[in-house]
N, C-alpha and C positions, 0 to 999 in steps of 0.2 A: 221256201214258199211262205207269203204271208196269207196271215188268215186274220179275219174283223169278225166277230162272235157280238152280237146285240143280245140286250135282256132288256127285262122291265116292263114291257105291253101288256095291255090288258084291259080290260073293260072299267069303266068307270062312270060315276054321274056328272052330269055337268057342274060347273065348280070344282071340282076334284081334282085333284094332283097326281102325276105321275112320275117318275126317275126314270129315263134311261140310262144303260151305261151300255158302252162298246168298249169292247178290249182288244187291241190286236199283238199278235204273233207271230215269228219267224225270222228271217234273216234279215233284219230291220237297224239300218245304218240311220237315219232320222225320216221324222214324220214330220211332213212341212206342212201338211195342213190337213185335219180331223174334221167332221162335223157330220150334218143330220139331213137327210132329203126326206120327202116323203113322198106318198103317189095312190089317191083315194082311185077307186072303181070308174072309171072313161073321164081319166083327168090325166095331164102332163105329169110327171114326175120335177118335182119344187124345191128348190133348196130351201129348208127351213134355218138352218142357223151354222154356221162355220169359224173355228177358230184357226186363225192362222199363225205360223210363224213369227213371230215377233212381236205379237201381240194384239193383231188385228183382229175382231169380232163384227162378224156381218149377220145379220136378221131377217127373215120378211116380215113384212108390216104387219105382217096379218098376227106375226106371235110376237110384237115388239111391248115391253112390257108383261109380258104372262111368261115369256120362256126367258131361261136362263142356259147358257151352255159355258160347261169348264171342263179345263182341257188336265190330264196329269201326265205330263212327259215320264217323266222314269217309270208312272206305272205303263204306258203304253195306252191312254185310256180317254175318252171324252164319254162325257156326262151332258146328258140335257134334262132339266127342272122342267117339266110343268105346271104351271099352274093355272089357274081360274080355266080349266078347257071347257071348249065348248064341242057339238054335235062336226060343226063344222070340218073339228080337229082330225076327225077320225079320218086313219089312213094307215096303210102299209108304212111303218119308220125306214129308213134305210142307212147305219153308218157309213160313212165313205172318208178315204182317207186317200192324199198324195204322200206316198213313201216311198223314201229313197233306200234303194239295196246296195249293196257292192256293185252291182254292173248295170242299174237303173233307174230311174223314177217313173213311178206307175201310180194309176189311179186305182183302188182297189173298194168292193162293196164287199159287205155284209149281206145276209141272206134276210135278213128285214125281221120286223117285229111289229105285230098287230095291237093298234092304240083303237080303240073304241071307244066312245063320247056320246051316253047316252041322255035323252033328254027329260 
């Protein structure tokens, strides 16, 4: 069974900087693609930033220049920087990974982590 465990949310001022990290675990043959959604209160659920297999890095505009995301294969782990946030920001994070097991590839989340942006 794999499992994605978020950290790092938390309240902060605008301007201010936050770390996530996601770790995942379990019977994890490779991880083809890591990254971050998020999904504020009567809003869509948004991919914020994704690192893929081979080297790919995707952003939304809206965090392009303020967020940074890296990926650490042998630790099992994606990290997202932010910086300069704003009010905007604030939303349920969500890690989400495509990993492959011995008998599948599955898309799997994270039970999320609360980023707050206050102004």
């Amino acid at each position: 069974q794999v499992q994605l465990v978020e950290s790092g949310g938390g309240l902060v001022q605008a301007g201010g900087s936050l770390r996530l990290s996601c770790a995942a675990s379990g019977s994890i043959f490779s991880i083809n693609a890591m990254g971050w959604y998020r999904q504020a209160p009567g809003k869509q659920r948004e991919l914020v930033a994704v690192s893929i297999r081979g080297g790919t890095i995707r952003y939304a505009d809206s965090v392009k220049g303020r967020f940074t995301i890296s990926r650490e294969n042998a630790m099992s782990a994606v990290y997202l920087q932010m910086n300069s946030l704003k009010p905007e920001d604030t939303a349920i994070y969500y890690c989400n990974a495509v990993i492959a097991t011995l008998y599948r590839e599955s898309d799997y989340w994270g039970q999320g982590t609360q980023v707050t942006v206050s102004s």
